[in-house]
C-alpha angles and dihedrals in degrees: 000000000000107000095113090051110099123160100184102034102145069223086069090049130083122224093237087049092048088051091054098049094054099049083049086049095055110037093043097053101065077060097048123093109226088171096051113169109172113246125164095251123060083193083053087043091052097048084048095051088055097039097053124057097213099226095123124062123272140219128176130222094266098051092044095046083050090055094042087060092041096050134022096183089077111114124219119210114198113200112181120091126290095257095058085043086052102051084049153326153176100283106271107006122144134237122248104147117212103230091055100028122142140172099230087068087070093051085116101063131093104247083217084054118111104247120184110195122190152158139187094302104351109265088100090048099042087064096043084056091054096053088050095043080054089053099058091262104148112185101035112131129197097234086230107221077022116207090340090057091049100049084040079062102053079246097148124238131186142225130244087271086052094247120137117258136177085216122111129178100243093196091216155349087255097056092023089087087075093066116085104168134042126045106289108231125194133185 
């Protein structure tokens, strides 16, 4: 019945209109974000998108925070150094560091197990995910925007004595412009 009918037959196109297409085609894709993860800010989201080089896989705050609900048995892994974890972190992450990481610290995790790394803004984590992708891990996801996403999105964090706190380690007065909410702390 149909089998005349094409909507997309090149037959149906113009040449001009092909033309035009294309060149559509190929100055719009270096803007696009084929990687696209939600975050508050589309200036955050930008700088993201040229930070990180996008070869782990990724999951934003919302759908973390819905799996979270959904499921306790997710495990946070937080990898910047103990002085950024103490001033705060995702309630009950663990602490793994990024200078003196190692593999072996995570000996006692399940490789099938759901594993959320992140940092202040995901580039330390993301490497963090790639060593553990190396290492057979199979559900282990890059928290894209990391902690600063999370506090930007009134998601709640706690302090070393497990209490809640509005206070972030900003890591510094460079990357601390990402983050919108919270109180910015420094060393």
């Amino acid at each position: 019945m149909f089998r005349n009918y094409h909507i997309f037959s090149p037959k149906k196109i113009s040449k001009p209109t092909f033309q035009i297409l294309g060149f559509l085609l190929i100055f719009t894709l270096p803007f696009l974000n084929m990687n696209a993860q939600n975050v508050q800010s589309r200036s955050f989201d930008r700088m993201l998108n040229k930070l990180l080089k996008g070869d782990v896989s990724t999951i934003n705050v919302e759908e973390a925070d819905s799996m979270l609900n959904k499921n306790k048995a997710i495990i946070f892994l937080d990898t910047r150094e103990k002085v950024e974890y103490d001033v705060s972190h995702i309630k009950n992450a663990r602490w793994v560091g990024y200078d003196n990481f190692s593999i072996d610290k995570l000996k006692d995790l399940n490789k099938n197990a759901m594993i959320i790394n992140y940092c202040s803004v995901g580039a330390r984590s993301e490497k963090i995910t790639r060593k553990m992708q190396a290492a057979g891990f199979k559900n282990v996801y890059n928290l894209y925007g990391s902690i600063f996403e999370w506090v930007n999105a009134g998601k709640e964090v706690v302090d070393k004595d497990n209490h809640t706190t509005q206070e972030v380690h900003a890591y510094n007065r460079l990357w601390g412009i990402w983050l919108k909410r919270g109180e910015k702390v420094y060393d």
